[in-house]
N, C-alpha and C positions, 0 to 999 in steps of 0.2 A: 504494500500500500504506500503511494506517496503522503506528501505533508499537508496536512491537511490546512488551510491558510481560511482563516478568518476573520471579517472586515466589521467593525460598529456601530448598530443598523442606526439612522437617524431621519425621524422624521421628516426632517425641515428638505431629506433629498425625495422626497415624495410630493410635496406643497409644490404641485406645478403651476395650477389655474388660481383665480381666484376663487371657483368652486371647490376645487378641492381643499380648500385652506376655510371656502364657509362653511365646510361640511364638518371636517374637522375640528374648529369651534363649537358646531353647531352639537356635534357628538359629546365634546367634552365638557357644554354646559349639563346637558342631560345625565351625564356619568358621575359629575360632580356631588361630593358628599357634603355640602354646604359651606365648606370652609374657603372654596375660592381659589385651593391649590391649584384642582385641574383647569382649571379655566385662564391661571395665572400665567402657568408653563405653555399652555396652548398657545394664547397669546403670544410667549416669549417665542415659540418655534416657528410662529407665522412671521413676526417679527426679522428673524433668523436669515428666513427664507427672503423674504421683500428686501431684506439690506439693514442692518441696526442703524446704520450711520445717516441712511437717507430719513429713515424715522424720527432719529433724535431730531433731523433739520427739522422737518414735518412735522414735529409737537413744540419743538423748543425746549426739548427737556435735552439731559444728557447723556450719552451713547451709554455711558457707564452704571448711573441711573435707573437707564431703563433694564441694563442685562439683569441687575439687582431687583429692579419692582417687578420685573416679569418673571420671575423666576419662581418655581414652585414654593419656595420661604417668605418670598417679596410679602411686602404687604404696600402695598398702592394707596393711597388714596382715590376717591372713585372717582373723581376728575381727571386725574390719571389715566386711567382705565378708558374713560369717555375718549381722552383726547389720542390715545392709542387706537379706539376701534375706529375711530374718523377717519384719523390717518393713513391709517391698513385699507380706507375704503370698504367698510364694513360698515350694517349695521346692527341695531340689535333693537330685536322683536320680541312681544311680549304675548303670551297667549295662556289661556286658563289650564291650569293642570287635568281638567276634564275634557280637554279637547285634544 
């Protein structure tokens, strides 16, 4: 048997379209256990993928900032978070848990 050679799966080489990156949010709101982690990281990987640097222009926050607020520990303020989903061109919809 040869060497077996294995590479780091990461999502952010998956985020091709803008769907697939709404999908992806749109999964990890649903999956989320109410603390805001999964949603945080989610954000930070779309983020990732579209460019950290171009984002931080696009909010006026800082490259460094945001790898920290987005990150599954971050804690954001929710203005924060607003001015990230703007950004990313995203938005966010609100609908009754019974639908």
């Amino acid at each position: 048997m040869g060497e077996l050679k294995l590479s780091r799966w990461d999502v952010v080489d998956h985020l091709k379209t803008d769907e697939d990156m709404a999908l992806y949010l749109d999964a990890c709101v649903e999956e989320d256990e109410g603390d805001g982690r999964l949603i945080r990281a989610a954000l930070g990987d779309i983020a990732r993928a579209r460019g950290m640097t171009q984002l931080a222009k696009d909010t006026g926050l800082a490259r460094e900032g945001l790898y920290k607020a987005l990150s599954a520990e971050g804690n954001p303020e929710f203005a924060t978070i607003m001015k990230v989903i703007k950004a990313l061109g995203l938005k966010l919809h609100v609908q009754t848990a019974r639908g």
